[in-house]
KOLMI-526078 format. One record per residue (C-alpha): residue in three letters; x, y, z. Coordinates in steps of 0.02 Angstrom, whole numbers, plus 50000, padded with zeros to 5 digits. Each point is the difference from the previous one (the first is absolute). Layout:
// residues N
ALAXYZ;...
// end
This chain:
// residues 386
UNK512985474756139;UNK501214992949880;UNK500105014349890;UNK500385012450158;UNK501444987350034;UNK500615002349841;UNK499785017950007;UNK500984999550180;UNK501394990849919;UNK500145010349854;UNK500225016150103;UNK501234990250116;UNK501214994349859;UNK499865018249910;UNK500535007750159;UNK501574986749996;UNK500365005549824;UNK499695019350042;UNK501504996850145;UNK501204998749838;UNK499595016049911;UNK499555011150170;UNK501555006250100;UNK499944991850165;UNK499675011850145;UNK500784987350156;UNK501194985450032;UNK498854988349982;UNK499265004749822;UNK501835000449932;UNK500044982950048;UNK498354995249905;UNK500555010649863;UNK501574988049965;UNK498764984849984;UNK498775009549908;UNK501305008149860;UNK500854980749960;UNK498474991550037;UNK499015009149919;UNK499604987449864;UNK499184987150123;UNK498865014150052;UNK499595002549820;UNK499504980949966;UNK498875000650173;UNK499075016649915;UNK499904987549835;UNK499264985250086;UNK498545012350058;UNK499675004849837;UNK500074984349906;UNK498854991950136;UNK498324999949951;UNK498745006350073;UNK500335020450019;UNK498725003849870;UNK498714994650117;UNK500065014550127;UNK500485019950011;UNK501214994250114;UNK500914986449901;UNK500205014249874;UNK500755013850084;UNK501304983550058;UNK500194996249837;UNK500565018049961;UNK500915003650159;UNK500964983949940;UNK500545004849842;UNK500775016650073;UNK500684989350127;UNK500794990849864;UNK500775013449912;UNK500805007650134;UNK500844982750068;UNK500674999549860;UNK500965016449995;UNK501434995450076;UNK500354987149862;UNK499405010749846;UNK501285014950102;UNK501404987250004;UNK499904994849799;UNK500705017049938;UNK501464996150129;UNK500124983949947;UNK500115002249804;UNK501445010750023;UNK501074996250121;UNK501154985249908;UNK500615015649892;UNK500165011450137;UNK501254986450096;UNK500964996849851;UNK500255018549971;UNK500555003950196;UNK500984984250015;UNK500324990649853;UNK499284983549913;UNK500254985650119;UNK499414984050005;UNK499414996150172;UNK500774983650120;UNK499174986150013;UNK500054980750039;UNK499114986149960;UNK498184999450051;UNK499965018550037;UNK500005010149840;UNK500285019050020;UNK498085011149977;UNK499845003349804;UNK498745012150004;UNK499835014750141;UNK498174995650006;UNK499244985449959;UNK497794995250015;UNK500604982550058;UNK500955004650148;UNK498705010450074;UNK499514983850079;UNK501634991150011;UNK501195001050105;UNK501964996549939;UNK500814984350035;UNK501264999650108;UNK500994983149981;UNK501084992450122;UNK500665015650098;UNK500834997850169;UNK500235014150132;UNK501254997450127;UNK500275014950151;UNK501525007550073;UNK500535012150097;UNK501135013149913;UNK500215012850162;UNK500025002350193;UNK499165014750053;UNK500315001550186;UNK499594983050038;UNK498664999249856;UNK500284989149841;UNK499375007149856;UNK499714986449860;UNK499634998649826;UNK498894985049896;UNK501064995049871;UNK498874993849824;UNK500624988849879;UNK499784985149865;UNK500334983650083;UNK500724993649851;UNK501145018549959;UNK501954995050017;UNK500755013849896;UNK500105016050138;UNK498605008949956;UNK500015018549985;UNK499145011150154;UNK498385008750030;UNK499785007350172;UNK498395004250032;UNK499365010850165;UNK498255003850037;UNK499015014050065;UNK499085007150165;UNK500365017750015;UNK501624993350091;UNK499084996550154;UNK499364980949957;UNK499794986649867;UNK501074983450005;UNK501224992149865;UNK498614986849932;UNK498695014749950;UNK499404998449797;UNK501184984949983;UNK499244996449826;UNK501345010149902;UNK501644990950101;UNK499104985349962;UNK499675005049824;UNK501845007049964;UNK500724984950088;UNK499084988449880;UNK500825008749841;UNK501514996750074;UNK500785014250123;UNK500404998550191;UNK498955011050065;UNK500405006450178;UNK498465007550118;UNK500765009950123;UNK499305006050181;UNK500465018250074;UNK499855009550148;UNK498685008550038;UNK499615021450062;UNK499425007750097;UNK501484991350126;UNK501214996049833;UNK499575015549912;UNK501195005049824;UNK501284995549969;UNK499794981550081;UNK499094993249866;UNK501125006949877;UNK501644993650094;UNK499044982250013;UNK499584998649809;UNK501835003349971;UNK500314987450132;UNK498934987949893;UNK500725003549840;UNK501924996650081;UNK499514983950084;UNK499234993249819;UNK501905004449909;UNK500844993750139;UNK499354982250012;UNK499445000349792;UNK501164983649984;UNK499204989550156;UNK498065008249946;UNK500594995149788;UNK499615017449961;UNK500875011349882;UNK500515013850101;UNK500595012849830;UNK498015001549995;UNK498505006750077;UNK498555011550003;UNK499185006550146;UNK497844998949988;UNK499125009750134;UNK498105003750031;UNK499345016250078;UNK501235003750131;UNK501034986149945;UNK500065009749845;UNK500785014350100;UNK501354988250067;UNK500184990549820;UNK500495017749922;UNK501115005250134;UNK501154986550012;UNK500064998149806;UNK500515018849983;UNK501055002850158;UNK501014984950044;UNK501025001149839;UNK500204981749994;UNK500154994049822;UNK499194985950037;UNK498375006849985;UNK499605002549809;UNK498255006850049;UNK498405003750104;UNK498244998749982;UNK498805011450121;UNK498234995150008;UNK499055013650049;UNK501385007350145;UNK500195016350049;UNK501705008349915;UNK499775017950084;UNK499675001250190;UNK499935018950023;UNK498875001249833;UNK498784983350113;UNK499935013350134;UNK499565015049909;UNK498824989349902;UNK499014990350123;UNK498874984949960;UNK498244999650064;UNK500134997750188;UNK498574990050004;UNK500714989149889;UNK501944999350034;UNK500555008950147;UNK501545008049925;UNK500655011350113;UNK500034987650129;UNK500974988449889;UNK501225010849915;UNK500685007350188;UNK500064982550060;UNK501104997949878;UNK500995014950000;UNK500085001150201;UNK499185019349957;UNK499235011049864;UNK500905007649862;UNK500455015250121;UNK500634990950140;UNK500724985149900;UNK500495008149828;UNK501524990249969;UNK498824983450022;UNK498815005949885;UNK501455004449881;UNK501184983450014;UNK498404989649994;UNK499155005349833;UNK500954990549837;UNK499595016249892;UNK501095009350083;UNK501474988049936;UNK499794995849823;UNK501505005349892;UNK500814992049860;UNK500724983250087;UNK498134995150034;UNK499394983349976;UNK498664994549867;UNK498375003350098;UNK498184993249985;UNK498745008750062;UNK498184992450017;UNK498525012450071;UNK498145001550007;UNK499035012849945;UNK498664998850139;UNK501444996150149;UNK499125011450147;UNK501734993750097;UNK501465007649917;UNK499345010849858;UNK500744995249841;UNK500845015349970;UNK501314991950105;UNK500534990749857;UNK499665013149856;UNK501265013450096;UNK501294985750006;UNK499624996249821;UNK500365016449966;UNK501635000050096;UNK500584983249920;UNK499675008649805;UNK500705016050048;UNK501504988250043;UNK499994990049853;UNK500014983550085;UNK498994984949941;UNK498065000050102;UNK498314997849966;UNK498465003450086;UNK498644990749973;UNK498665006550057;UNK498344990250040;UNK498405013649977;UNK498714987450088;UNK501264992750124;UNK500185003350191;UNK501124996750147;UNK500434982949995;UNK499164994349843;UNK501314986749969;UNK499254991450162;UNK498944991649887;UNK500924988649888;UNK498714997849868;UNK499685016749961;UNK500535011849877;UNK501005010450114;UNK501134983150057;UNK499904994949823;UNK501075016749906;UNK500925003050149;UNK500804979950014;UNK500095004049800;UNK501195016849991;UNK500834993150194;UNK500624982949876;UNK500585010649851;UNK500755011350101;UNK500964987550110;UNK500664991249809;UNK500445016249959;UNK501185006650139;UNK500634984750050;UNK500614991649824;
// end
């Protein structure tokens, strides 16, 4: 009996690890497959402790466990082996988009020195003595929207900005989702602002557009009472955050803003429709004409105004650009046609681009993906906002 529990449990925890290398074919598995890609270490080590165990020489079926665990093993751990490659040559590939910088810090809260580090697969950062205080920074027809402000209790000097906005295909998600990167970037010494948006179908484009700008205005305007440096700031967005991140930075032509970093977001709305997802996974057509108020024939200017491609020139702003490989979301080719756009108009960008990594990997703040990203988002940050 003990050996067929073994055997169960083997099977179970190389189905977990399979969830990382298999493209997911609903909602749900995408989910699993963002704990199974940055987790997939701890699955490895539960495949270990069934091998190291005695006693699964003793039956057939404590063998085929055994072996079932060692594949198990090895694929865990392809995410991580995937993400060393990315890893070993990324510092170079920041200094030559951006420059040699030396990222901020304070005391207590030293910057990442490594993209990837074996230790802080099971650590998470510290995050010392960071304060968030909310505010609202506009009215929308009787409705505050509000912002959580993240900083060093014991900052005095105003501290340059970081505005970060999350995702939810513009339909949900709140100002306090995947807080570990304000907290994080707040530590090291930035204010980092976490903004809140309307949401479509009933606010569809350009209202979250019009309230990140709103965001960004309120932050310069009340800089001196908030001691932040309002000649500085970089807009951080995630999915369709990402979307909003990139249009502000490249449309408001506010000087302000020295740069923007795009976790996986969509930068092309008509190319999104032409190109659906899997509906079973994302249901994309739904989403983008939420969004848009219409399709690409009966809303074309929508489509058009909405996608950052469409607006690089030679006045854009340094631009980051994190993507998975395996995002069954917004395909990464989002961010390799804006790559393209950004080179073909010589202005400073990188892509880094995560083979192993889904939507959302940086929910997990332990994990490789979290780990490279928080590494090129710091350098990049020293970088455009010396």
């Amino acid at each position: 009996m003990t050996s067929f529990i073994r055997l169960f449990v083997a099977i179970l925890l190389l189905a977990a690890a399979l969830i990382a290398v298999i493209p997911p074919q609903t909602y749900t598995m995408w989910q699993m497959s963002v704990a199974a890609t940055e987790w997939g270490h701890y699955i490895a080590i539960a495949a270990l402790l069934l091998v190291v165990i005695p006693g699964w020489r003793s039956s057939t079926a404590g063998k085929i466990a055994a072996i079932v665990s060692v594949i198990a093993i090895v694929v865990a751990l392809t995410p991580v082996l995937r993400a060393i490659p990315v890893a070993s040559k990324l510092p170079k590939r920041i200094t030559a988009a951006f420059g040699s910088t030396q990222p901020l810090s304070l005391p207590g809260a030293n910057p990442m020195m490594k993209p990837l580090s074996a230790a802080r697969l099971f650590s998470r950062p510290r995050f010392p003595e960071v304060g968030i205080s909310t505010m609202a920074f506009a009215d929308r027809d009787g409705r505050l929207l509000e912002l959580d402000l993240y900083r060093r209790k014991d900052a005095t000097a105003p501290l340059p900005i970081v505005v970060t906005i999350y995702g939810g295909s513009w339909r949900g998600g709140a100002k306090g989702d995947i807080p570990q990167l304000n907290y994080y970037l707040a530590a090291r010494g930035y204010g980092v602002a976490a903004i809140s948006y309307r949401f479509a179908p009933a606010h569809p484009f350009p209202a979250q557009t019009d309230d990140v700008n709103a965001a960004i205005d309120y932050l310069k305007s009340n800089a001196a009472r908030l001691r932040l440096d309002s000649s500085r700031m970089v807009l951080i967005g995630r999915s369709a955050g990402g979307q909003l991140a990139l249009q502000s930075a490249y449309r408001k032509n506010d000087p302000v803003i020295k740069g923007a970093v795009s976790l996986y977001g969509p930068t092309d709305q008509k190319w999104g429709w032409d190109h659906p997802t899997n509906q079973r996974v994302y249901k994309s057509f739904i989403t983008l004409s939420d969004f848009m108020h219409g399709d690409p024939v009966t809303a074309p200017d929508a489509y058009r105004e909405s996608s950052p491609l469409n607006f690089v020139n030679a006045q854009t702003v340094p631009t980051l650009m994190i993507h998975g490989g395996m995002d069954p979301l917004v395909s990464v080719k989002q961010s390799q046609r804006l790559d393209s756009a950004l080179a073909v108009a010589r202005r400073p960008h990188l892509l880094v681009e995560m083979p192993w990594a889904t939507h959302g990997c940086d929910y997990v703040s332990v994990g490789p993906c979290w780990q490279e990203s928080t590494y090129a988002i710091e350098r990049f940050l020293a970088a455009v906002m010396k």
